[in-house]
C-alpha positions as CSV (number, residue, x, y, z in Angstrom):
1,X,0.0,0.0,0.0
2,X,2.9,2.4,0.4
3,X,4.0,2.5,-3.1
4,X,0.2,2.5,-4.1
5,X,0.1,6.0,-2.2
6,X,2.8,7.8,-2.4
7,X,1.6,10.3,-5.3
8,X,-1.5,11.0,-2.6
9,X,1.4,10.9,0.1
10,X,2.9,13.4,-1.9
11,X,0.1,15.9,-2.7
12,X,-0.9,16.2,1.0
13,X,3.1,17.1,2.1
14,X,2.6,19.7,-0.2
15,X,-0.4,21.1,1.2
16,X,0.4,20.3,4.8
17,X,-2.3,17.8,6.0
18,X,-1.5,14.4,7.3
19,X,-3.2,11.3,4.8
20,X,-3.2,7.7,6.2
21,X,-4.3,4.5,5.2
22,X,-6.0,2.3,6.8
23,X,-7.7,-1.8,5.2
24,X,-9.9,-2.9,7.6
25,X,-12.5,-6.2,7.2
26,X,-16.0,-5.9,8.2
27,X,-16.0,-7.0,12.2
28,X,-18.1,-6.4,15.0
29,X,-15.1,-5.3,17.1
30,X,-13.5,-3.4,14.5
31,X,-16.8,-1.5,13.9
32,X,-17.8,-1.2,17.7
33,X,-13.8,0.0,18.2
34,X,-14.4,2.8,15.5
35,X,-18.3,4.0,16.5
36,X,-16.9,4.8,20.0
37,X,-14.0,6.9,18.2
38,X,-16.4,9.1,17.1
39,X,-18.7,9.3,18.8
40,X,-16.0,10.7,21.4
41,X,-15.3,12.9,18.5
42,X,-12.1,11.4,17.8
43,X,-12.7,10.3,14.1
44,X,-14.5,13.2,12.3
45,X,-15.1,12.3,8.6
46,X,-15.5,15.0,6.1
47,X,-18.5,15.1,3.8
48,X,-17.7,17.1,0.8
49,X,-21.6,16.9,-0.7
50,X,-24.4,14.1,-0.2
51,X,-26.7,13.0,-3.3
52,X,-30.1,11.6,-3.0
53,X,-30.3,8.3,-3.9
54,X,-31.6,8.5,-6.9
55,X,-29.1,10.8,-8.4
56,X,-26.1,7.8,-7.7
57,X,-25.0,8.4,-11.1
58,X,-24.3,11.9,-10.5
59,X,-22.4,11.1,-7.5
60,X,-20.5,8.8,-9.4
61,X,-19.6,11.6,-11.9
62,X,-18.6,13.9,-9.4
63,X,-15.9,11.6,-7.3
64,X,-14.6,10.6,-10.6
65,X,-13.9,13.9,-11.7
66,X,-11.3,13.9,-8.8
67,X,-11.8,17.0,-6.9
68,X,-14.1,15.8,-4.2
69,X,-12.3,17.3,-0.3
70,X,-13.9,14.7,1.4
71,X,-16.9,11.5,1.1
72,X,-19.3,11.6,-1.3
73,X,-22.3,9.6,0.0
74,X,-26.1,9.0,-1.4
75,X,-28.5,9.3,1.3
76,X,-32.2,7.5,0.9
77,X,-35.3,9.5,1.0
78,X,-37.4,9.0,3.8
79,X,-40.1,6.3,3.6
80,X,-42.3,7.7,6.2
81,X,-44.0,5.8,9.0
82,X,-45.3,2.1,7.9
């Protein structure tokens, strides 16, 4: 993984901001071990714009145009109360 990202290693020395990698499987612990991170705040992911779901394509478009400062996500619209 190093020599994967060392151009993104790169970039972010020139701008000053720390990048790290991290490969994780999905795992209870793993995933109980990271909610309590943020929920203490720790871990604060950056959202750089949210999609509805419908417009995935879009949000496709957008990430793969590169210049995205953060997560992209899709978010589902409401299905009211059943």
């Amino acid at each position: 993984m190093w020599i994967l990202s060392r151009n993104v290693r790169a970039q972010a020395k020139k701008l000053g901001v720390r990048y790290s990698f991290f490969c994780m499987r999905a795992n209870g612990e793993q995933l109980k071990a990271l909610s309590s991170l943020y929920d203490a705040g720790v871990l604060r992911p950056v959202v750089d714009r949210a999609f509805e779901f419908n417009d995935t394509l879009e949000a496709i478009a957008y990430v793969e145009k590169g210049r995205a400062k953060g997560k992209v996500v899709t978010v589902m619209p409401s299905i009211g109360t059943l």
